[in-house]
C-alpha positions in Angstrom: -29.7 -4.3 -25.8 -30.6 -2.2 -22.3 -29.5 1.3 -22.2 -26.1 2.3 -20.2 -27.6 4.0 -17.2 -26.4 7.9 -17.3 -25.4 9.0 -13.6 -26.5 12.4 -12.0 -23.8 15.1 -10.9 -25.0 13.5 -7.4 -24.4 9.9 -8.7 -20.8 10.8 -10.2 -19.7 12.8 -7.0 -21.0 9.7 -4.7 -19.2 7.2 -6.8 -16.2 9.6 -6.9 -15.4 9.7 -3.1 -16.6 5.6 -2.8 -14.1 4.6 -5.0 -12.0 1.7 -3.3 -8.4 2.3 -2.8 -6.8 -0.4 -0.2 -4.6 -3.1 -0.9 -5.9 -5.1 2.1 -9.4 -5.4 0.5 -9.0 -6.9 -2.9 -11.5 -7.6 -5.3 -9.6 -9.3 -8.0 -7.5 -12.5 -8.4 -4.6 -10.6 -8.8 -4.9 -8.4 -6.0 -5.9 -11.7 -3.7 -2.7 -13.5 -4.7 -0.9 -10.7 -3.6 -2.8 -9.8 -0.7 -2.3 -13.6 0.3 1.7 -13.3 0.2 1.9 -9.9 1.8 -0.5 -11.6 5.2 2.1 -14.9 4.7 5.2 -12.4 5.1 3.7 -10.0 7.3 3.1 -13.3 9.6 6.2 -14.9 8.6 8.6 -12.0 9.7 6.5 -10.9 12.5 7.1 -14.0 14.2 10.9 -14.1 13.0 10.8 -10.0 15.0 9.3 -11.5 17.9 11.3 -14.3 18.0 14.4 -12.0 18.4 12.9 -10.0 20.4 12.2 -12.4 22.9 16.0 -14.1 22.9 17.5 -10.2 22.6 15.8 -10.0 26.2 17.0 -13.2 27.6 20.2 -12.7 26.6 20.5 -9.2 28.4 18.7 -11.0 31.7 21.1 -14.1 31.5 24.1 -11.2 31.2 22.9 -9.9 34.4 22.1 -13.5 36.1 25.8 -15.1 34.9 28.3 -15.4 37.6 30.8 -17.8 35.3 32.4 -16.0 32.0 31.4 -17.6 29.2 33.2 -17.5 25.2 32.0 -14.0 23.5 30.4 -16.3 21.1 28.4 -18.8 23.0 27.7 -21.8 22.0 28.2 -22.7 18.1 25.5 -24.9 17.4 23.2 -22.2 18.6 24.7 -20.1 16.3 24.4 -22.1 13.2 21.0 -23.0 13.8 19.8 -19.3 14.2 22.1 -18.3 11.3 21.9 -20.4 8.6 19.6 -23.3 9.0 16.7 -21.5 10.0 16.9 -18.8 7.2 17.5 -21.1 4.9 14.5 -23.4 5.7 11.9 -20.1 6.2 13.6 -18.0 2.8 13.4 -20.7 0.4 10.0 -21.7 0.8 9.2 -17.8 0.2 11.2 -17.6 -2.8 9.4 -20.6 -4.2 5.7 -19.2 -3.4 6.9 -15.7 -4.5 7.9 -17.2 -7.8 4.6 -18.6 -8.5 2.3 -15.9 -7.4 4.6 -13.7 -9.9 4.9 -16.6 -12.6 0.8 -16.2 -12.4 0.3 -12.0 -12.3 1.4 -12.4 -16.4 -1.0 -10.8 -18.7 -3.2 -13.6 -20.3 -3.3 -14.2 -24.1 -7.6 -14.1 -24.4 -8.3 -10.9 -22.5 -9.9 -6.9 -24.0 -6.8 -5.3 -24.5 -6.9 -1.5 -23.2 -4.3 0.7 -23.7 -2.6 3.4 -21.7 -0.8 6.2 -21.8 0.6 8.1 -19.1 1.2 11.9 -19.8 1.6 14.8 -16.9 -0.6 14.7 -15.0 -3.9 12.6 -16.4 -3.7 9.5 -18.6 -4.9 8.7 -22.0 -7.4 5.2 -22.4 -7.8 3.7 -25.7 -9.9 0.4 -27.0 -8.3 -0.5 -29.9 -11.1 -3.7 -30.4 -13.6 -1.2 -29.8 -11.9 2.4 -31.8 -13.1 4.1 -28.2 -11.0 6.7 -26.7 -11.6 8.5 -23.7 -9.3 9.6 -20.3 -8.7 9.0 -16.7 -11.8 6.5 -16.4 -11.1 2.8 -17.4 -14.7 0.8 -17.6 -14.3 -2.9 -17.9 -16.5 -5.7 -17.2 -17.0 -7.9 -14.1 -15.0 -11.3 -14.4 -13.2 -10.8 -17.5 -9.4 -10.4 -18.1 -7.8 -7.0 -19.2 -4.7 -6.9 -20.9 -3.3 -3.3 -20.3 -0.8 -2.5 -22.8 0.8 0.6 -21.3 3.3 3.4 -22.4 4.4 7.0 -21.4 4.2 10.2 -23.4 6.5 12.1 -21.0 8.3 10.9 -18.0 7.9 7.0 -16.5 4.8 7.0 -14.5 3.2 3.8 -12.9 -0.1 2.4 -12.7 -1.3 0.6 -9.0 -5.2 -0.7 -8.6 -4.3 -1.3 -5.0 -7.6 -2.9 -4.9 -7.4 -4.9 -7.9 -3.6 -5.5 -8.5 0.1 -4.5 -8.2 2.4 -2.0 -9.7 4.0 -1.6 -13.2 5.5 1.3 -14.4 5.1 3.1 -18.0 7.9 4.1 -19.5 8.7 6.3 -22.7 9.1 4.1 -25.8 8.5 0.8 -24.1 5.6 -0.8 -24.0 4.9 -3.3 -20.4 1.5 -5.5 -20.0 -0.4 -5.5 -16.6 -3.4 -8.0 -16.0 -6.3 -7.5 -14.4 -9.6 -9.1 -13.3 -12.5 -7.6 -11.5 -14.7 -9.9 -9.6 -17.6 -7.2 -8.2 -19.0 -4.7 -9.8 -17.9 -0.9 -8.3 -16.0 2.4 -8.7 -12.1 1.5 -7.7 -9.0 4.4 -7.9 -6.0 3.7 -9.6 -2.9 5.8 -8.8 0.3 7.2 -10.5 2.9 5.2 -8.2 6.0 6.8 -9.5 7.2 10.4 -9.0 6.4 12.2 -11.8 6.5 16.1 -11.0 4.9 18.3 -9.0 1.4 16.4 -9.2 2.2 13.3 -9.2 0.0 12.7 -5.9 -2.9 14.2 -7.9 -2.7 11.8 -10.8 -5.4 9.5 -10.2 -7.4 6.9 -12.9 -11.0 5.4 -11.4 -11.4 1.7 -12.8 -15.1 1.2 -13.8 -16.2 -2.2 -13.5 -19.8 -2.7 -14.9 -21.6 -6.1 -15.7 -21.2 -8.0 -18.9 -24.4 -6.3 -20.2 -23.9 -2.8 -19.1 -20.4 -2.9 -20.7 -21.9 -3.9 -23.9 -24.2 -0.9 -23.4 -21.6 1.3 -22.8 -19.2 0.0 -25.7 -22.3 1.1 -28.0 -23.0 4.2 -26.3 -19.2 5.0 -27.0 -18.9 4.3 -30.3 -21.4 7.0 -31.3 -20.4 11.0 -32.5 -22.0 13.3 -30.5 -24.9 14.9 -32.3 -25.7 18.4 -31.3 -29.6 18.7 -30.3 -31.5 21.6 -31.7 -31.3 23.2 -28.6 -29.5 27.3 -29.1 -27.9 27.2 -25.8 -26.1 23.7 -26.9 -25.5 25.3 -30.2 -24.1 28.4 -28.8 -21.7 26.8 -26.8 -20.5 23.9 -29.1 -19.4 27.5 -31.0 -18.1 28.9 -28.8 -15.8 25.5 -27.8 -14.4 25.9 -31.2 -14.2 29.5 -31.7 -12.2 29.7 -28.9 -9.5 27.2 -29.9 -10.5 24.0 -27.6 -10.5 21.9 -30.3 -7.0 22.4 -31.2 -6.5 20.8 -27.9 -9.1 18.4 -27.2 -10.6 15.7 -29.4 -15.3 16.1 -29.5 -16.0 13.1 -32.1 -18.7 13.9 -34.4 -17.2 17.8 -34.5 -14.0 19.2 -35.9 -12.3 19.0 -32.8 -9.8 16.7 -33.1 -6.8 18.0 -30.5 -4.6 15.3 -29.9 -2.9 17.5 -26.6 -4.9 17.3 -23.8 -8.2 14.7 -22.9 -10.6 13.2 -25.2 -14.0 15.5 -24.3 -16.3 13.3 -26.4 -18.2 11.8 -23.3 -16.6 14.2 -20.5 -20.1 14.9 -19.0 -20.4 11.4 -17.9 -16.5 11.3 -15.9 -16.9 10.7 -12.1 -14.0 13.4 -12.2 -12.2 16.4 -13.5 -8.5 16.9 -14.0 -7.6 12.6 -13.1 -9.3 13.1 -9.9 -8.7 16.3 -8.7 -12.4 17.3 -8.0 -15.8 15.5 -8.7 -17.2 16.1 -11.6 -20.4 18.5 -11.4 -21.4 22.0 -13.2 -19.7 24.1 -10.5 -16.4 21.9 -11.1 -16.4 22.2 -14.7 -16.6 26.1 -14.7 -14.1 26.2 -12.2 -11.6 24.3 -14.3 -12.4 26.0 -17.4 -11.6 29.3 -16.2 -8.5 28.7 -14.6 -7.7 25.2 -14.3 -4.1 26.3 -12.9 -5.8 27.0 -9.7 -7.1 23.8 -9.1 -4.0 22.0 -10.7 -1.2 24.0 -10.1 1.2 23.2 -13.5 -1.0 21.6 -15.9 -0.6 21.8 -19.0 -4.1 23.7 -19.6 -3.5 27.9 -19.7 -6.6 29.5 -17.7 -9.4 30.4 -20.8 -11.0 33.9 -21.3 -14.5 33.3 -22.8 -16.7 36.0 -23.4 -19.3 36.1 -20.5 -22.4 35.9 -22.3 -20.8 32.0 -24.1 -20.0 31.0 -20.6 -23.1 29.2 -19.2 -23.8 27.8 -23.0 -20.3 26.2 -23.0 -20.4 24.9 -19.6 -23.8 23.9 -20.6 -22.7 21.6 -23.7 -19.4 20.4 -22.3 -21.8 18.5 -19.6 -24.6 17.6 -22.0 -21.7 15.4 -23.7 -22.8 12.2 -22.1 
């Protein structure tokens, strides 16, 4: 089995601020049966505005034109046909195809079930299949179905792809399903859709989607603890990670760590971002958010850390090595 390929800070940051993001560009079946009723309506209802438009204008020239009075309400059949025939023939036939593209967004049966969780402000991703945990990245592989089976640890957030499908809110003690497919291989940004607090804009999830191989890779690559390398600056700093209470937080597999409060940081120096997408993901970043996270993400739920200066560097230095 080939190797998952291990991205460069520059690699990360690149794929960070390429991420695709626009409804109008879909890259999913989903997303193109939506996309598809959204050009019908827009088209649909354009023409409907323009239509009005157009007799709004006439009307107000043949005002000015008529010499004869005519009945405040014209002539009837006029009326009927603009009123109720010609809604009724355009609405239904809306309905109907509405119906079916919604009858078809259902989560399929045979698909890799990923679960969510929603917490303020980042989100939680679990493979149960797989017994892989991490957060705010969701890797998945080209033309296969995802099952998302989704919750909230807080407040009702909402998950929208607009790149790859539609919207479907999380909500405390509830589980809802949201299907997926992704038919080219790339970095797309997911978004909290539903007011959650005060950063709910900044509460982003990147969808990953790799080929069949590469996920395979990955999968493997996952499923392995970290091993610390003889290296003393990697030792020094995996110390200093639990002397200083991380791990009563934040969940390293292979170590003691096992916080079940904040992200999983067992692969965190791989993540295209930092803080569900405040900032790319780089060396600079990552000491900046460990020393006072607040700053970059005002209200978090992560205090500002005091580490000794001379464990600094060797924690930064480990946190990124944990690829």
């Amino acid at each position: 089995m080939m190797d998952f390929h291990i991205q460069t800070a520059p690699d990360r940051i690149q794929e960070f601020l390429e991420a695709k993001s626009s409804a109008l560009n879909p890259f999913g079946p989903a997303a193109s049966m939506i996309s598809d009723l959204l050009w019908i309506m827009l088209v649909v209802f354009g023409g409907i505005f323009l239509l009005v438009l157009i007799l709004l204008s006439l009307a107000i020239l043949r005002r000015r034109w008529q010499t004869t009075p005519r009945p405040p309400l014209g002539d009837t059949t006029f009326i009927a046909l603009g009123g109720l025939v010609m809604p009724v023939v355009i609405l239904i036939p809306l309905l109907i195809y509405t119906l079916l593209v919604t009858r078809k967004l259902h989560p399929p049966e045979e698909a890799l079930v990923i679960r969510l969780t929603g917490y303020m402000w980042w989100w939680d991703v679990q493979y149960p299949d797989q017994d892989i945990t991490i957060a705010n990245e969701i890797y998945v592989p080209v033309g296969q179905s995802v099952r998302l089976e989704m919750t909230s640890g807080d407040v009702i957030h909402s998950f929208w792809p607009p790149s790859l499908s539609g919207k479907t809110d999380l909500i405390p003690g509830q589980i809802t399903r949201h299907w997926l497919q992704v038919d080219q291989a790339g970095s797309y940004r997911a978004q909290c859709a539903e007011f959650c607090g005060l950063q709910h804009a900044r509460m982003a999830l990147m969808v990953i989607a790799v080929t069949p191989e590469d996920f395979a890779a990955w999968v493997a690559q996952r499923q392995k603890p970290q091993i610390l390398a003889d290296n003393p600056t990697l030792q020094q700093g995996q110390k200093a990670f639990m002397d200083e209470g991380c791990g009563e937080c934040h969940t390293i597999r292979g170590t003691p760590a096992q916080g079940k409060v904040g992200p999983d940081l067992t692969h965190i120096g791989s993540r295209s971002s930092l803080g569900a997408g405040v900032i790319a993901n780089s060396y600079g970043s990552l000491a900046g958010w460990v020393a006072n996270p607040q700053a970059l993400k005002p209200g978090n739920r992560m205090p500002p850390s005091y580490i000794k200066a001379e464990d600094y560097h060797p924690l930064i230095t480990y946190l990124m090595s944990l690829e």
